[in-house]
C-alpha positions as YAML, in Angstrom:
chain: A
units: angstrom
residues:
- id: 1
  name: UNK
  ca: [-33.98, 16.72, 5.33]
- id: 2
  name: UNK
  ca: [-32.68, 16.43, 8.91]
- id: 3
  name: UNK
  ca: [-35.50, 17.69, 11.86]
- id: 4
  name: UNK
  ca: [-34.93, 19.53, 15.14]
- id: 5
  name: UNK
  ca: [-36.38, 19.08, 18.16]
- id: 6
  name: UNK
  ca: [-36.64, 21.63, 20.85]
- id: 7
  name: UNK
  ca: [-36.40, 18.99, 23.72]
- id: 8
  name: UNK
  ca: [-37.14, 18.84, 27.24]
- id: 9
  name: UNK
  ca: [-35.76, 15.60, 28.93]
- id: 10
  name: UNK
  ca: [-37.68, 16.21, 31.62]
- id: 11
  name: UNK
  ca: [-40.94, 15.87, 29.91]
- id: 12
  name: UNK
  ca: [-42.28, 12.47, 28.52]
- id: 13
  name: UNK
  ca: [-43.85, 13.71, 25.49]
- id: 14
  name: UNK
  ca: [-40.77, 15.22, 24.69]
- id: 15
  name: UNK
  ca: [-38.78, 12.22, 25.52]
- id: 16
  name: UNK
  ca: [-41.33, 10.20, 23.25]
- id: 17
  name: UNK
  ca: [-41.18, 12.26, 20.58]
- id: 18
  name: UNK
  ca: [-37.05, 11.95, 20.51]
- id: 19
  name: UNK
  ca: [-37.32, 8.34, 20.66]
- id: 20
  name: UNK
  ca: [-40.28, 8.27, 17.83]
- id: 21
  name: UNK
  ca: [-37.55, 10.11, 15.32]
- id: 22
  name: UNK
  ca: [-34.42, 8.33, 16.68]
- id: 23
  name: UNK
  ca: [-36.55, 4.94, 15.54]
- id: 24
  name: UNK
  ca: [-37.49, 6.10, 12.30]
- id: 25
  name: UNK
  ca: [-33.46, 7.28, 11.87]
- id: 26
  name: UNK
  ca: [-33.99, 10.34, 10.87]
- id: 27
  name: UNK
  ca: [-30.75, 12.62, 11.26]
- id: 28
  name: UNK
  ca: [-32.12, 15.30, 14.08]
- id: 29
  name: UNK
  ca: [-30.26, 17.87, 15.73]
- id: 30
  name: UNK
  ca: [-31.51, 18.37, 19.79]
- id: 31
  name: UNK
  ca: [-31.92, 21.78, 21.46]
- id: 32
  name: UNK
  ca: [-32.23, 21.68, 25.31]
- id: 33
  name: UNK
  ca: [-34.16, 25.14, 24.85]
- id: 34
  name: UNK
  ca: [-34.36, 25.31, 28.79]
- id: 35
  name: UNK
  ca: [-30.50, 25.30, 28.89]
- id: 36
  name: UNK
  ca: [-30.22, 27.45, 25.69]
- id: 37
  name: UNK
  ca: [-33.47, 30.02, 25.45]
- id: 38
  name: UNK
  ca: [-34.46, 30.80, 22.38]
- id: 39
  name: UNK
  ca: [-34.72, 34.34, 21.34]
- id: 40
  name: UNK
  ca: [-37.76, 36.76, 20.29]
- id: 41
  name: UNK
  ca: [-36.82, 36.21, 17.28]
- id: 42
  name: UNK
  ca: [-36.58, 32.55, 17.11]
- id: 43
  name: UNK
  ca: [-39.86, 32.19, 18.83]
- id: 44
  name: UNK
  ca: [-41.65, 34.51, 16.19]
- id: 45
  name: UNK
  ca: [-40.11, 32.24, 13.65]
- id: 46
  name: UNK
  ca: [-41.33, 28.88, 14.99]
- id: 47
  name: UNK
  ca: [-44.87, 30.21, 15.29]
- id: 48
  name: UNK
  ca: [-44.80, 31.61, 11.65]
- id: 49
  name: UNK
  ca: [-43.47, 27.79, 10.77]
- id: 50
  name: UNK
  ca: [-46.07, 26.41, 13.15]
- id: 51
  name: UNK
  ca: [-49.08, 28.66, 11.46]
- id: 52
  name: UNK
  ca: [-49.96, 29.87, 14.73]
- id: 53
  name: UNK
  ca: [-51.08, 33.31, 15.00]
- id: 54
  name: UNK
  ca: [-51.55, 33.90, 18.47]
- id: 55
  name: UNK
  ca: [-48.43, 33.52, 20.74]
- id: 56
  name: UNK
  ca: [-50.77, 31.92, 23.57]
- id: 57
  name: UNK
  ca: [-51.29, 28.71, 21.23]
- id: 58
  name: UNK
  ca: [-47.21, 27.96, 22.39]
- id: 59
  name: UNK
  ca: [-47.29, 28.63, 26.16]
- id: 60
  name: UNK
  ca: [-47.97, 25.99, 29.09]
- id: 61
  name: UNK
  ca: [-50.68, 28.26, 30.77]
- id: 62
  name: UNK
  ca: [-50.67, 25.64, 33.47]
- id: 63
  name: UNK
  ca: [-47.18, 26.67, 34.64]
- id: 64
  name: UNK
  ca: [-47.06, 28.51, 37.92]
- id: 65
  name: UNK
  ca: [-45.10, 31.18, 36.09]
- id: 66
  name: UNK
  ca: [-47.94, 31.76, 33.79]
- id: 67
  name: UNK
  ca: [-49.79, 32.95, 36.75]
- id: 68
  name: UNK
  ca: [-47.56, 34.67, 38.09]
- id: 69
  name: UNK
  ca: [-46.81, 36.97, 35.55]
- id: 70
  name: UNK
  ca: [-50.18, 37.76, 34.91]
- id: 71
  name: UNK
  ca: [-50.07, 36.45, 31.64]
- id: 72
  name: UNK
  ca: [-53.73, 35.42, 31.10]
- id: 73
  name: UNK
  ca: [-54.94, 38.75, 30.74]
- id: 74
  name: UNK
  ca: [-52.21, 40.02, 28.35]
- id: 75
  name: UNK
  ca: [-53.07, 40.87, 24.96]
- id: 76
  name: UNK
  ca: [-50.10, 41.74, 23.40]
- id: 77
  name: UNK
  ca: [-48.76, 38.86, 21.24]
- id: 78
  name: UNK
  ca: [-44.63, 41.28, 21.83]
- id: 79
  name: UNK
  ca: [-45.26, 40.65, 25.45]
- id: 80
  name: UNK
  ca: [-46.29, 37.02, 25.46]
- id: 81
  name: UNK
  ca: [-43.48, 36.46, 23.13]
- id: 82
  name: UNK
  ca: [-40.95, 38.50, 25.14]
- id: 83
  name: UNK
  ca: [-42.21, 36.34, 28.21]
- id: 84
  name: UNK
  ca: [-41.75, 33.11, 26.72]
- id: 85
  name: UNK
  ca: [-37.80, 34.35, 25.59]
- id: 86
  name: UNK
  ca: [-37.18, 35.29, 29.46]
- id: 87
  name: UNK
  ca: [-38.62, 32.12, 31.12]
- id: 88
  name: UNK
  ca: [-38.49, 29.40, 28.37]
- id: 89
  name: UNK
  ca: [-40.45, 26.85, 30.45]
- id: 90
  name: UNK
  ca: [-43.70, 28.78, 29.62]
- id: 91
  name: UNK
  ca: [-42.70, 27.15, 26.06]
- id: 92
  name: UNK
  ca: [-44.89, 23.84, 24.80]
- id: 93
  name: UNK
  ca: [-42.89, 21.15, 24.23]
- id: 94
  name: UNK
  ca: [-41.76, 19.67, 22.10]
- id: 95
  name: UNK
  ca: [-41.43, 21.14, 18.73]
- id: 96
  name: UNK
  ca: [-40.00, 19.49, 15.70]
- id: 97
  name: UNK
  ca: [-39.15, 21.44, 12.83]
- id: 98
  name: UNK
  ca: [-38.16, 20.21, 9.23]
- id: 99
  name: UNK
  ca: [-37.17, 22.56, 7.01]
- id: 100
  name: UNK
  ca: [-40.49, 25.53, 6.78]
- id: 101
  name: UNK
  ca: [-42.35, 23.76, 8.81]
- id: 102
  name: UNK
  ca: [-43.15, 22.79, 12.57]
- id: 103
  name: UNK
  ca: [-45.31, 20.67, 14.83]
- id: 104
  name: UNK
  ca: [-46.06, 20.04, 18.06]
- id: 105
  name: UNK
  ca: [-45.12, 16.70, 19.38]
- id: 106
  name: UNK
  ca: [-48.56, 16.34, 21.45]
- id: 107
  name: UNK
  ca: [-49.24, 13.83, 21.43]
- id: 108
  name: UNK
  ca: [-45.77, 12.43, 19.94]
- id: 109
  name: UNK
  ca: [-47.63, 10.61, 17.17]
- id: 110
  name: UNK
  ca: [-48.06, 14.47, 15.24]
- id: 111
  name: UNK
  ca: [-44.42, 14.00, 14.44]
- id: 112
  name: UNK
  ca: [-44.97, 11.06, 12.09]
- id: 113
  name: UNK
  ca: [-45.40, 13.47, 9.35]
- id: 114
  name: UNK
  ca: [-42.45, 14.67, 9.38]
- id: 115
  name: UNK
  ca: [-40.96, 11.01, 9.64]
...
């Protein structure tokens, strides 16, 4: 079963992660997610696929954007959700999913289940 990868080039756990699957030649499919958002939608599914209940478990709350938006006092999992669809860098990267399932590749070596 092939895997995808919501990638970030930019980021070196991301880029580890790639390489980690590209070594182990399994057939992947890359989504530059900050090029091509993902929907509401698609970010309900990959938390239902990454058993995470609370949309906060996916988002950088580092990023300046975070702060910004006044994120760390919302409560409502539609608005965190809604936030991370509108400004897709608030997204934790990366994500691999194979078939049902999803992990986060941090630290990369999570992935090697999947492998």
């Amino acid at each position: 079963m092939s895997l995808k990868i919501y990638h970030n080039p930019r980021c070196s756990k991301s880029r580890q992660t790639l390489n980690m699957i590209e070594e182990a030649g399994s057939p992947v499919e890359v989504r530059l997610y900050l090029d091509e958002p993902l929907s509401a939608a698609e970010i309900k599914e990959l938390l239902e696929k990454l058993n995470l209940t609370d949309a906060r478990a996916l988002m950088r709350r580092t990023e300046a954007i975070y702060k910004e938006l006044g994120l760390k006092s919302e409560t409502d999992q539609a608005a965190l959700i809604k936030a991370m669809a509108k400004h897709p860098k608030l997204i934790e990267r990366p994500i691999v999913v194979k078939g049902n399932a999803a992990i986060l590749g941090r630290p990369p070596e999570n992935v090697q289940k999947f492998l």
